[in-house]
Each structure stands twice: as structure tokens, then as C-alpha cells.
N, C-alpha and C positions, 0 to 999 in steps of 0.2 A: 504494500500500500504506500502510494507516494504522501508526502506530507509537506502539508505549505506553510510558513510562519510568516502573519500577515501583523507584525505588532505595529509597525505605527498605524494602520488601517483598522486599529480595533474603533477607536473613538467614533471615526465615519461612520463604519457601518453600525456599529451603534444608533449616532443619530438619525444618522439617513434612513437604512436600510432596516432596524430594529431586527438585525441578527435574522431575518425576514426573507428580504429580496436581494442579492447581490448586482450590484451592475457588471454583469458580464452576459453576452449574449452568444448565439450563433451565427457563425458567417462563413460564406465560402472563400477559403484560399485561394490567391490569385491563380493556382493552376488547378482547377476544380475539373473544368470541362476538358482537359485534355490530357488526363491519366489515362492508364494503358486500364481497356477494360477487358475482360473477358468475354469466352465464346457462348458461357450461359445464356438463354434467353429468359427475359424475366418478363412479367406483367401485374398492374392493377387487378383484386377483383372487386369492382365495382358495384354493387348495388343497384336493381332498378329501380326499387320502392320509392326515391324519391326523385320527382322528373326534373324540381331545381337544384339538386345541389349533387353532386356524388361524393359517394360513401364508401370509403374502402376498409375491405378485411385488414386489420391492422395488426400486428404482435403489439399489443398495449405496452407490453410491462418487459419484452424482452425475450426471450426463446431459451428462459431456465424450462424444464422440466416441469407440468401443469401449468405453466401461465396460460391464462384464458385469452380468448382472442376479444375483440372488441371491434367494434364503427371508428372511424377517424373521417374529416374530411381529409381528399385524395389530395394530394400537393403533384400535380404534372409538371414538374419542373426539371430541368438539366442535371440536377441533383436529387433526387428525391428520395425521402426518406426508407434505408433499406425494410424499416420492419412493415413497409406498404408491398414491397412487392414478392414475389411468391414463382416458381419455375414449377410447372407439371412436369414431372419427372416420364420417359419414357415408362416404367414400372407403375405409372399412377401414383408416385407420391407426390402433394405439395410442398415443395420445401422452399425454407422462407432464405431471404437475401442476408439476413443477417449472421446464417449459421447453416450453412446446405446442408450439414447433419441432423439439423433440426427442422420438423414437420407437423403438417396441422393433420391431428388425430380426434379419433371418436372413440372413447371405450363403448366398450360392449360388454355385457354382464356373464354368466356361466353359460348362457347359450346364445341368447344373440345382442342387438343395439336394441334399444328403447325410445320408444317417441320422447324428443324433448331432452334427448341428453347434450350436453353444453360441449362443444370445442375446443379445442385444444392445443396446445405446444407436446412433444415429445418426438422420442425418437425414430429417425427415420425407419430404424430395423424391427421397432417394436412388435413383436408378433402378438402381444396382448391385445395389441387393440386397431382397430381400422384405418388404416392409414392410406387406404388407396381411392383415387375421385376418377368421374370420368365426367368431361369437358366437351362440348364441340372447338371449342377456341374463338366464339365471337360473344354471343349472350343465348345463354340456354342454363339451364338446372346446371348448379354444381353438387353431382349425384353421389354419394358415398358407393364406390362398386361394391355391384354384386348384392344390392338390396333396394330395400323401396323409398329411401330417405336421402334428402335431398340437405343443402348448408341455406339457413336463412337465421334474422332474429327472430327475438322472443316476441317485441310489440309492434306497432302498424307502421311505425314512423323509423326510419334509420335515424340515431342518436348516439352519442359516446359510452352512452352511459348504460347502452343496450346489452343483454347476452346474445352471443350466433351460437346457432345448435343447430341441432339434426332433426329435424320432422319431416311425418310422412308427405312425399314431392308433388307438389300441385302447379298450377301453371298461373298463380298469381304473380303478382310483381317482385313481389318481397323475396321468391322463389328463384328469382333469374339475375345470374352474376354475367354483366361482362367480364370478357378476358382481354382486357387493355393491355399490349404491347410494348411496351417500355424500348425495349432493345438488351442489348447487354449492359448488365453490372458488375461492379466489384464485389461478391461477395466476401464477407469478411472470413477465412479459414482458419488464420492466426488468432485464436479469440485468445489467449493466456498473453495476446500485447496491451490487452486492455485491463485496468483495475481503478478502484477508487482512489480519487485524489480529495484528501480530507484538508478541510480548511481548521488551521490549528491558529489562533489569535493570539496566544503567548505561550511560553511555556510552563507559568506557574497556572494559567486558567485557559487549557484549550477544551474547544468547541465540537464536542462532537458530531460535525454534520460532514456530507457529499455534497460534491457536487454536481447536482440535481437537476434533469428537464423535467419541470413538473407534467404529470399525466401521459409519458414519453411522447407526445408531443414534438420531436426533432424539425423546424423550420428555421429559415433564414428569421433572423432578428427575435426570436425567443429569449426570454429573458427566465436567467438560470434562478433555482433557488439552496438554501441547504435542505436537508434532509436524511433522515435513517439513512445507514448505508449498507443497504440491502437487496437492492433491484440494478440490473443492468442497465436502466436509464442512468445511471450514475457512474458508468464506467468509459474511459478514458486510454485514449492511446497518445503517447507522447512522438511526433516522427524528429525527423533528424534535422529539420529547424526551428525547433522549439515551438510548433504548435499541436493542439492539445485537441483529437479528434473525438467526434463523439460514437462511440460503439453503433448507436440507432440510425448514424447518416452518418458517415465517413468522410462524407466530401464539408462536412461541416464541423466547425471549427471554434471554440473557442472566443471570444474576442472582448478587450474590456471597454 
């Protein structure tokens, strides 16, 4: 765990900030759009359920093991956020850009899935539980294969605050994901470069917090918070000119 000692900055953020809100944001590095990307192909799954806004399948909280999935709005940008986009594996897995080992699954109980069971992060290999979809690749059911249950949320409205589960596949809105094409991504493979960078205020009174994208949230101009340091929204890679990436978007950065 790396560790910052910010003592003349205690008093600021003090006042300012009430140990609250940091000013420090997210930005892209001036060589953002022209890293070397890979041959993956990635995409949006986008939501129909609501015709003004799109709502994409999101990794909320980060691609540990159980994190639940969530709505986000879609950020289509030259950079965008890896835990929005997702690669249908030839084999039917989903696996997300932030961890190609990591995959959106469905348990299923001692004999099979159940209506209304919630979504999920785990691993790609898991033979416990469902891991494989079938797509057409434009907008159609994203079907859990080889059963009758389809990926939608729980209420009418796409929202952040929503669960995505598995119920039985009907041909409403709420039902049919685009497969928005992105192109190639960076997926991140090296995850043990990333760890928490603890903001420490002195050494006789430090602060136990992260450095935090609330609600993992990863956009240009996001303003960081502290926090528990216990979710991968708060994890950090240092590269070889001192800027400071964020695990959720790679091509973002840091900035005070």
C-alpha cells in the first residue's frame, strides 16, 4: 500500500474540504488516444428500456468476486470507462475490460437458475454457476444459454440504483440489450500494479481513508473522495511518469 504524507495540507483540507471532498479529479493524459490497444473486441451493453438516455451494464464496485452488477449512464467516449465494456467470448463468456478473467455470472441452485436471481462478477472458469450468454451482436435478449432466462433489471425504469438479474425472456424493452461496439481496449491483465494509495495527514494523526471514485463512477473531471479502503474503485497504478491511473479507466488519471 503506497502512503502519502500531506502535513502542510492538513489545515486546507480541513477547512475547505472537511476531510470530505479532496480536490483532485480525473483526466486524461496527454497520450490517452494513442496507446497501443489490443486485438480484443469490446462493447456497450446498453439498455432499451429507456429511449432518452442509455444505460449501460456496469461492474459498479469492480470485478472482486460477487460484486453485483449495476445501470450507469454509458460514457461513449475515446476513453471510456473499462468497467462499461464487456467482450462475448467465443465460448459465451462475458468478460469484463477490467479483468478478462473476470465474468458476469448467474448462480444457479442444486438443480437449476431461478427466476429473479441477481448478476454477477466471478470467474471466468466457474463451473458452479452460469457463465455463458448468447447474443445476436446488435439488440436482441441477452439470453443466459441453454435456458429460458434472459439479463434485465428488477424495476421499469433503468436507474443506478437498480439490481440486473435473470428473468424469465420476454420481448419487452427492459429485455433487449444493444451490443454497442466500442473497438479495441486495453484490458487491464496486470491487476497486482494496482493498490490503494492512503492519504496519511501526519504522522502522529493519520487519516485512515482511499483514494476514492465515489459510486465507481470513473469520468473525465470526477471529483475524488476519501473512503474505506476496500473496493477497487480505490485502487491505483503509478506509470513511469508519475501519474497515478485509475484501475476503473486506465486512460484516466489523476489530477489536482
Amino acid at each position: 500500500m503506497k502512503t502519502f504524507r500531506f502535513v502542510t495540507l492538513a489545515f486546507l483540507l480541513q477547512e475547505i474540504c472537511g476531510l470530505q471532498n479532496i480536490p483532485l479529479l480525473l483526466e486524461e493524459p496527454a497520450d490517452a488516444v494513442v496507446r497501443n490497444l489490443q486485438d480484443t473486441q469490446y462493447a456497450f451493453l446498453v439498455s432499451n428500456i429507456d429511449l432518452n438516455n442509455d444505460w449501460c451494464v456496469t461492474a459498479t464496485n469492480g470485478v472482486n468476486t460477487d460484486d453485483r452488477l449495476g445501470f450507469r449512464k454509458c460514457s461513449f467516449t475515446l476513453a471510456p470507462p473499462l468497467n462499461q465494456l464487456w467482450s462475448l467470448g467465443s465460448n459465451g463468456t462475458m468478460q469484463s475490460a477490467l479483468n478478462p478473467s473476470k465474468c458476469m455470472v448467474v448462480n444457479k441452485g442444486a438443480m437449476n437458475i431461478f427466476n429473479g436471481v441477481k448478476v454477477h462478477i466471478g470467474d471466468c472458469t466457474d463451473t458452479t454457476a452460469l457463465n455463458q450468454f448468447v447474443h445476436n451482436g446488435t439488440t436482441d435478449n441477452l439470453k443466459v444459454s441453454n435456458t429460458t432466462f434472459c439479463i434485465t433489471n428488477r424495476g421499469r425504469n433503468a436507474n443506478k440504483g437498480d439490481t440486473i438479474l435473470a428473468q424469465t425472456c420476454k420481448t419487452k424493452s427492459k429485455f433487449l440489450m444493444t451490443y454497442k461496439v466500442f473497438g479495441s481496449a486495453p484490458p487491464v491483465t496486470n491487476t497486482t500494479a494496482f493498490t490503494y494509495f492512503k492519504l496519511q495527514l501526519s504522522n502522529s494523526a493519520p487519516f485512515p481513508g482511499c483514494l476514492t471514485i465515489p459510486n465507481g463512477d470513473a469520468r473525465k473531471g470526477k471529483t475524488l473522495r476519501l473512503g474505506t479502503c476496500n473496493s477497487s474503485n480505490q485502487t491505483w497504478r503509478l506509470d513511469e511518469n508519475g501519474l497515478l491511473h485509475s484501475k476503473f479507466n486506465d486512460f484516466l488519471c489523476i489530477q489536482a
